[in-house]
VEXLUMMAR-399630 format. One record per residue (C-alpha): x, y, z; residue number from 1. Coordinates in steps of 0.2 Angstrom, whole numbers, always signed. Layout:
<sites>
x->X, y->Y, z->Z, seq->NUM
...
</sites>
This chain:
<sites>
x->+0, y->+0, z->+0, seq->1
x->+7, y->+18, z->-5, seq->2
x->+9, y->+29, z->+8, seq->3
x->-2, y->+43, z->-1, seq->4
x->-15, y->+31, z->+3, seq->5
x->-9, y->+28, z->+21, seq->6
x->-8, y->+44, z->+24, seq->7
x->-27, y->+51, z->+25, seq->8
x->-32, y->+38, z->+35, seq->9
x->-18, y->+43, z->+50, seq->10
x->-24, y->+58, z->+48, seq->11
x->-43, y->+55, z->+52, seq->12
x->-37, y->+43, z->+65, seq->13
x->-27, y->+57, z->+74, seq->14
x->-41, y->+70, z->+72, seq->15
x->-55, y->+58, z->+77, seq->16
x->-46, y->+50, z->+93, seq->17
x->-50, y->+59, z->+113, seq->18
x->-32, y->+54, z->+116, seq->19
x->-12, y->+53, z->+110, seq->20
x->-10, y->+41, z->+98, seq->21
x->+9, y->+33, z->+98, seq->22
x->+15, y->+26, z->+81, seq->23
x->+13, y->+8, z->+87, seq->24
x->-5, y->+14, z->+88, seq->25
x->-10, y->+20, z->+72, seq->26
x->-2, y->+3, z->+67, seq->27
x->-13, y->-7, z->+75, seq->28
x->-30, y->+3, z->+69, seq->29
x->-23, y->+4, z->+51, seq->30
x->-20, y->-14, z->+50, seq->31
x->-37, y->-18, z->+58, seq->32
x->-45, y->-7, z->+45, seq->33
x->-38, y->-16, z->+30, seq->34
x->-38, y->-34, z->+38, seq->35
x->-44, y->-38, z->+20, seq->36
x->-27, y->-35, z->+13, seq->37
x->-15, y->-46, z->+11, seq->38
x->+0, y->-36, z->+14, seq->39
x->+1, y->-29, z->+32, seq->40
x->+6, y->-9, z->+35, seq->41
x->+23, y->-9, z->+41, seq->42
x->+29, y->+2, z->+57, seq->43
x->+42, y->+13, z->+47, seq->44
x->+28, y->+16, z->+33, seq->45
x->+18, y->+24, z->+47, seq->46
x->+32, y->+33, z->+54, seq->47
x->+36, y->+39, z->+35, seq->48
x->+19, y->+45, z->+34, seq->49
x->+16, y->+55, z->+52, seq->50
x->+34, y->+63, z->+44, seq->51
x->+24, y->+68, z->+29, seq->52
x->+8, y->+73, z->+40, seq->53
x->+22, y->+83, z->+51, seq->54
x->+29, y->+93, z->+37, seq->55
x->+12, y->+96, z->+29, seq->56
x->+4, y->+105, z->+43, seq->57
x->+19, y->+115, z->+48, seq->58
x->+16, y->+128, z->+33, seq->59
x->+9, y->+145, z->+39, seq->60
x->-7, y->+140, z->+28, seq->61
x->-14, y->+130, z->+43, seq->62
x->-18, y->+137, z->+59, seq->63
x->-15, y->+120, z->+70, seq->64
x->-1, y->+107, z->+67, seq->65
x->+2, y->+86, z->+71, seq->66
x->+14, y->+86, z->+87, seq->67
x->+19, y->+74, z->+99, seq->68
x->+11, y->+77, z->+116, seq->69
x->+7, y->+66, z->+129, seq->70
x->+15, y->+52, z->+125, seq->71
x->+8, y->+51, z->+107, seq->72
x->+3, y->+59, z->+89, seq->73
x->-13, y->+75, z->+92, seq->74
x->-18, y->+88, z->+82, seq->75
x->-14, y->+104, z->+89, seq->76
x->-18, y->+124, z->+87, seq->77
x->-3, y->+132, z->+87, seq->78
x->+5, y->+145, z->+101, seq->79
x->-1, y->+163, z->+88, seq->80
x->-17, y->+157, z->+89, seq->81
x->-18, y->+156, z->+110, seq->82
x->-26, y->+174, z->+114, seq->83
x->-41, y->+168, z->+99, seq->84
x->-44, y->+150, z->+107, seq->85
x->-44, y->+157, z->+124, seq->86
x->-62, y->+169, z->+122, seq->87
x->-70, y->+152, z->+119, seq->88
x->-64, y->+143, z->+135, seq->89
x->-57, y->+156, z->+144, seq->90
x->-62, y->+150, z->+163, seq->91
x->-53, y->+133, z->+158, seq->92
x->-37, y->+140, z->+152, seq->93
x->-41, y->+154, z->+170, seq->94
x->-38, y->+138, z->+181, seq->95
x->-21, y->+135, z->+191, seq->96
x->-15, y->+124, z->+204, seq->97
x->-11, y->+130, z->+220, seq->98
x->+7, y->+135, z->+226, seq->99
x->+7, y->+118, z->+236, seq->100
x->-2, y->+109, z->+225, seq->101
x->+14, y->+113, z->+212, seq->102
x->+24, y->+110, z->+223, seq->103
x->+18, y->+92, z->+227, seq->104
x->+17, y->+88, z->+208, seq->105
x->+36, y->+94, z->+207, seq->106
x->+41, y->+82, z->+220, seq->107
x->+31, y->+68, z->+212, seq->108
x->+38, y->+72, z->+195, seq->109
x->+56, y->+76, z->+199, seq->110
x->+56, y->+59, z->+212, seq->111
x->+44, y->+46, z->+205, seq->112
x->+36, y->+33, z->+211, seq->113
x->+38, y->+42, z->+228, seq->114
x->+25, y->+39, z->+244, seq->115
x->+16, y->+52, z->+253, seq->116
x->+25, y->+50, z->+268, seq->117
x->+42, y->+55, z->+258, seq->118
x->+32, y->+71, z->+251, seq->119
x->+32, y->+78, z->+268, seq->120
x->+45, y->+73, z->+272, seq->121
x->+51, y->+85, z->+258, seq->122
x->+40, y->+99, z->+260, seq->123
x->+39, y->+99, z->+279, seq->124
x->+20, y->+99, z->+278, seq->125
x->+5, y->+88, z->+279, seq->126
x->+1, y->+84, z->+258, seq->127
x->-16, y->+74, z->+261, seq->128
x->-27, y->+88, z->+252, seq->129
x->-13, y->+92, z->+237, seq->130
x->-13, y->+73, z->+232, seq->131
x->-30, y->+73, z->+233, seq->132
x->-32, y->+87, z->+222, seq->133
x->-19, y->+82, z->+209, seq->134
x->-29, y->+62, z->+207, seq->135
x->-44, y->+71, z->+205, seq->136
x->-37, y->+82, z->+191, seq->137
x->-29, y->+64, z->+184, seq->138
x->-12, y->+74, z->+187, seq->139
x->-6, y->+57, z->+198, seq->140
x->-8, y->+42, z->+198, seq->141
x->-6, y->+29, z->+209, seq->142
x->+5, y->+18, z->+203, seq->143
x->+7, y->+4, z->+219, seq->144
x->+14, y->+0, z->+235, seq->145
x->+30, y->+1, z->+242, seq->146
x->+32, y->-18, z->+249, seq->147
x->+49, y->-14, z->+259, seq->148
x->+44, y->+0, z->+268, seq->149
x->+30, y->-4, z->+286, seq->150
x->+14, y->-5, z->+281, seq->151
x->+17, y->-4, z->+261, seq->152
x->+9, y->+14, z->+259, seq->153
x->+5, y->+18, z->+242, seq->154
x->+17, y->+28, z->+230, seq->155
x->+12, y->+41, z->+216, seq->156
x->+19, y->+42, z->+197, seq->157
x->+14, y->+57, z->+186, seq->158
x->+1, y->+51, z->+174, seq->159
x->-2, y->+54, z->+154, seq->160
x->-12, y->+67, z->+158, seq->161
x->+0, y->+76, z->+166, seq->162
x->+13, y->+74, z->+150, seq->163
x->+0, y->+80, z->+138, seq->164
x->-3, y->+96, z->+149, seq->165
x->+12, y->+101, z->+150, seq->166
x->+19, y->+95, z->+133, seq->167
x->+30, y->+82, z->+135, seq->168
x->+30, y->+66, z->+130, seq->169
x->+41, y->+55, z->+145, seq->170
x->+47, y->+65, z->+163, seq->171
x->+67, y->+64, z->+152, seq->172
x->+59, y->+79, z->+145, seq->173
x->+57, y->+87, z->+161, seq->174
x->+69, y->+101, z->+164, seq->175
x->+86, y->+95, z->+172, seq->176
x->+87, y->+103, z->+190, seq->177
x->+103, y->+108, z->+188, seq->178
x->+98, y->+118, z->+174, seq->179
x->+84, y->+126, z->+182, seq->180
x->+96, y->+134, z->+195, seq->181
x->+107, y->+140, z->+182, seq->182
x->+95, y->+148, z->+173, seq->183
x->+87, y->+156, z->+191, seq->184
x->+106, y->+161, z->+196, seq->185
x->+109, y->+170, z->+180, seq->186
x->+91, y->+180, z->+180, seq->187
x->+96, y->+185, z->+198, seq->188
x->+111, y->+190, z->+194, seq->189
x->+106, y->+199, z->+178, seq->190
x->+93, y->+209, z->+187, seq->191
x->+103, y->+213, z->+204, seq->192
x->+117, y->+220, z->+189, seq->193
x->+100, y->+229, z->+181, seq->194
x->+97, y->+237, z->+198, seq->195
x->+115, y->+241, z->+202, seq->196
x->+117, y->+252, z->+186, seq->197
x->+101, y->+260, z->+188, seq->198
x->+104, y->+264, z->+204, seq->199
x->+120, y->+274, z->+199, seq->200
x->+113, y->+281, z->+185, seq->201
x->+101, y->+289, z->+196, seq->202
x->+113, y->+296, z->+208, seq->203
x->+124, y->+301, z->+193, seq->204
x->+109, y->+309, z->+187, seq->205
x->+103, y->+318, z->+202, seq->206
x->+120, y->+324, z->+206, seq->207
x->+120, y->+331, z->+190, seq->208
x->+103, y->+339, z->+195, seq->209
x->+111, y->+346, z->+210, seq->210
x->+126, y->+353, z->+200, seq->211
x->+116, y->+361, z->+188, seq->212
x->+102, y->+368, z->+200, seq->213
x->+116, y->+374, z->+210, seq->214
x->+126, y->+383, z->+198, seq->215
x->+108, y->+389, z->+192, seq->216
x->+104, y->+396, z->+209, seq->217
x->+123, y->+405, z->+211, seq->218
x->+118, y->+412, z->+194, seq->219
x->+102, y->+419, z->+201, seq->220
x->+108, y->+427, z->+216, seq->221
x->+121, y->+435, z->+205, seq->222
x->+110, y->+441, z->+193, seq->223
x->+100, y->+448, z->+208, seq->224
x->+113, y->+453, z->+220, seq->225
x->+119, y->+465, z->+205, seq->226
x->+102, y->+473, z->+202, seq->227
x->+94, y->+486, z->+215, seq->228
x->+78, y->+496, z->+215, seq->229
x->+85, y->+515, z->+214, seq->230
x->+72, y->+527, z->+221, seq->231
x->+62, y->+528, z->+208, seq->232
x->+57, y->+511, z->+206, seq->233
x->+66, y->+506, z->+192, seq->234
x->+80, y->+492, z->+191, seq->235
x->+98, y->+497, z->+189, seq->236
x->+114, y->+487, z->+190, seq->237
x->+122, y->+487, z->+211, seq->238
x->+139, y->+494, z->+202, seq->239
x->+133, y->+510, z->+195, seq->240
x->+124, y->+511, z->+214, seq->241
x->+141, y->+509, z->+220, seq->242
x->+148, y->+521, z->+210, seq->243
x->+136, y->+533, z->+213, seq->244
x->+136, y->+530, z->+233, seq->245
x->+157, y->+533, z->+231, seq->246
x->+154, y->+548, z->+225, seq->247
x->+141, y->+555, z->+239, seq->248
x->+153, y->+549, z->+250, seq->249
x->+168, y->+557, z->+242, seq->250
x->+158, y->+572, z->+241, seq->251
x->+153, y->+573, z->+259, seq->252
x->+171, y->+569, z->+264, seq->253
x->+175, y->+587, z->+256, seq->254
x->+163, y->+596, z->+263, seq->255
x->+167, y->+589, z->+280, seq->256
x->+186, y->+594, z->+278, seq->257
x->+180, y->+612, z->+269, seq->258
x->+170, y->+613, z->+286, seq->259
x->+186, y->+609, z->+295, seq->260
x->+196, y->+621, z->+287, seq->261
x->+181, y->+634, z->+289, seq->262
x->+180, y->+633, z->+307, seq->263
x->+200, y->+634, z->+309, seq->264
x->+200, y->+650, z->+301, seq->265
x->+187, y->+657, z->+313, seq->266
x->+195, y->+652, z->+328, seq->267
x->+211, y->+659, z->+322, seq->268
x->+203, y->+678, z->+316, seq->269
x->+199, y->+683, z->+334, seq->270
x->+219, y->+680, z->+341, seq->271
x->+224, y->+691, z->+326, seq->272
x->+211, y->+702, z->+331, seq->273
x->+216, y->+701, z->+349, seq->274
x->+234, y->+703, z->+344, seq->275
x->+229, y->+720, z->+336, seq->276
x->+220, y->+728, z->+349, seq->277
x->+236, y->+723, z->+362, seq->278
x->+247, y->+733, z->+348, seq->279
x->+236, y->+749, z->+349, seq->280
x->+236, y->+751, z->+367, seq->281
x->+249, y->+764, z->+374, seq->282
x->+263, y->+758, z->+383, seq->283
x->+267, y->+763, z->+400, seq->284
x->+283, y->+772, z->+395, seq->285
x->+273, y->+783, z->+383, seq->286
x->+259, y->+789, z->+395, seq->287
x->+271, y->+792, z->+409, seq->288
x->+281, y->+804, z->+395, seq->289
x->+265, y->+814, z->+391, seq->290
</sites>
């Protein structure tokens, strides 16, 4: 059988089914659906196909694409079309787990099959209500008993409903822990350097502020220490003030030292006068001759 005639059926198979198909899956069906035929579909012919299904829908013509998800083969809408899907079921997408609820999935996922009592034993708390919340939402699974520890409690395994939500196909797809960290201690440090420079740059800047306001202010005073209100009212520069006050003062030093010399002359006059009047008198000799 051609794979050009393979090919549609896959695809109807993968659209029509509630769950991933793998490859050994579509094998099965297409062979039960052409039992009639002699020649049985081969695995690599399927695989040659879901290749060809792949490439296909990749184009930018089609809105949704074939991926591998949960463990199998599902038809897909892509991630450009999230914001459009999500009007439709927007209280589905709207629903998250809990802090401790992610946190006990992580535990289970990251140490599989693991029992409750080694959940809190992690996390320090009582889990009863997380792992009840995370089988209802088919998250878990419960995947047996622990036979060699007292009591044989139960241990958890993530389930395929927990792949297909998150988009992986086995837990070697989950994230290495290692890497998580790295990628943590590199955001930290990218942000602690992201504050670090902006906080210089804002002291650079508001120093420069300062300096500039400063140097503004000293201008302002200058400007206003060097202008004066004269007496009437208007503006004028504190220099030709000065020049002007230098002068009154100059002016009133030389009529103080005219003053001065004004006053000395008077007090001298009345010895000269004094001086004359003791010349006129007669002397005793003369009045004694007449």
């Amino acid at each position: 059988m051609e794979l050009s005639q393979i090919i549609p059926h896959i695809e109807a198979l993968i659209f029509a089914s509630d769950k991933p198909l793998t490859t050994l899956d579509i094998v099965e069906l297409i062979n039960n659906a052409f039992a009639f035929l002699e020649e049985r579909i081969s695995l690599d012919q399927v695989e040659a196909s879901v290749d060809g299904i792949r490439e296909k829908y990749s184009t930018d013509f089609y809105p949704f694409e074939v991926r591998e998800s949960g463990g199998g083969w599902q038809f897909l809408t892509k991630k450009v079309f999230h914001k459009t899907i999500a009007q439709l079921n927007g209280d589905k997408f709207l629903k998250r787990l809990s802090n401790a609820a992610l946190e006990t999935l992580a535990i289970i996922a990251y140490k599989q099959p693991i029992t409750k009592g080694e959940v809190e034993a992690i996390r320090g708390v009582n889990s009863d209500y997380s792992i009840q919340k995370l089988l209802e939402k088919d998250l878990i699974i419960i995947s047996g008993r622990n036979e060699e520890l007292p009591g044989k409690p139960l241990v958890y395994s993530t389930s395929k409903s927990f792949m297909d939500y998150f988009g992986i196909n086995s837990t070697d797809d989950l994230p290495k822990i290692k890497e998580v960290l790295a990628e943590q201690s590199v955001t930290q440090g990218t942000l602690i350097h992201d504050a670090v420079n902006s906080h210089g740059e804002d002291e650079e800047l508001s120093e420069g502020n300062v300096t500039e306001d400063s140097r503004k202010e000293e201008a302002t005073e200058d400007a206003t220490s060097s202008l004066i209100v004269g007496d009437n009212g208007e503006l004028i520069e504190q220099q030709e003030n000065i020049t002007n006050e230098e002068s009154l003062e100059n002016e009133i030093a030389a009529d103080e030292v005219s003053d001065k010399s004004t006053s000395a002359d008077q007090e001298i006059k009345p010895e000269d006068e004094n001086k004359g009047n003791e010349s006129s008198d007669p002397l005793p000799g003369d009045a004694k001759d007449e």
